[in-house]
C-alpha positions in Angstrom: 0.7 -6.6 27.3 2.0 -4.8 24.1 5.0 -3.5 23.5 4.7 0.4 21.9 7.7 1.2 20.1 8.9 4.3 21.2 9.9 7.4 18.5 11.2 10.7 18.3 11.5 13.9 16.0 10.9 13.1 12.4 9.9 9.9 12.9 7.4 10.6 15.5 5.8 13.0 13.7 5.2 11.0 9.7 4.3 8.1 12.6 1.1 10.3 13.6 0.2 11.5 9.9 0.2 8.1 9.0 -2.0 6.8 12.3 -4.3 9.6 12.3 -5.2 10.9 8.4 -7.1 13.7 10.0 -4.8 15.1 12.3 -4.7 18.5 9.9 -8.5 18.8 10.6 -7.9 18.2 14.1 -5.0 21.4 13.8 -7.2 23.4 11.3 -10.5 22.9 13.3 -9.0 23.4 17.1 -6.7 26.3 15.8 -3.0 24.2 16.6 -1.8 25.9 13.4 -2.6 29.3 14.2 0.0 32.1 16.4 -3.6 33.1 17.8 -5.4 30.0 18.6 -8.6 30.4 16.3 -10.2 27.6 15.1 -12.0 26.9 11.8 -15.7 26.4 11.5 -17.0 23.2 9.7 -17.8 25.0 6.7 -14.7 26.8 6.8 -13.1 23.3 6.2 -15.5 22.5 4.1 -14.6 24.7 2.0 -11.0 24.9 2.2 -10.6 20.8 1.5 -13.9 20.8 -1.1 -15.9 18.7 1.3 -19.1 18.3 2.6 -19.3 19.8 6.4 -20.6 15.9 7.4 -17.2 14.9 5.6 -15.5 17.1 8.1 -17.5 16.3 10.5 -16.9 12.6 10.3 -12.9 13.1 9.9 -12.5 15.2 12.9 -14.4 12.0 14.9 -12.4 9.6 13.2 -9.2 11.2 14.8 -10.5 12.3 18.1 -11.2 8.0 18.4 -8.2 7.4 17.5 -6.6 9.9 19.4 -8.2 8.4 22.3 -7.6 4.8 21.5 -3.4 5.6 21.4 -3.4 7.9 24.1 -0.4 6.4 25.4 1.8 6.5 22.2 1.3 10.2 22.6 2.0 11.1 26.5 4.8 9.3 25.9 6.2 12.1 23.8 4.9 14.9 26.6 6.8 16.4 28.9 5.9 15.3 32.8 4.8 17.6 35.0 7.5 18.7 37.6 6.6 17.8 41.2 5.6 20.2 43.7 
């Protein structure tokens, strides 16, 4: 079994830039960096970042893996639900 190390504030969050390069596609294309929640379409990106939609495409899946493949790093740093 491996041992995660366990960070907080600042250092939890350059931690995830540097893990997952696409996390601001992830934000940009889900909406996570908007007050009102609205996502930004492929060619939206594509646009913004001058590159190709599959470009986008391809770094958004890149970071949803990876994402998925340290899913424990990350509920490490949520809050549990309270019991009922």
């Amino acid at each position: 079994m491996s041992k995660v190390k366990v960070v907080g504030g600042w250092e939890f969050y350059m931690s995830m830039t540097r893990l997952f390069g696409g996390i601001q596609v992830i934000r940009m294309r889900y909406g996570l960096h908007r007050q009102d929640g609205r996502g930004m379409t492929l060619q939206d990106l594509s646009a913004a970042y001058g590159l190709t939609k599959e470009r986008i495409r391809q770094l958004e899946e890149s970071a949803l893996h990876k994402l998925r493949r340290h899913k424990s790093v990350l509920t490490a740093h949520l809050p549990l639900p309270s019991p009922a």
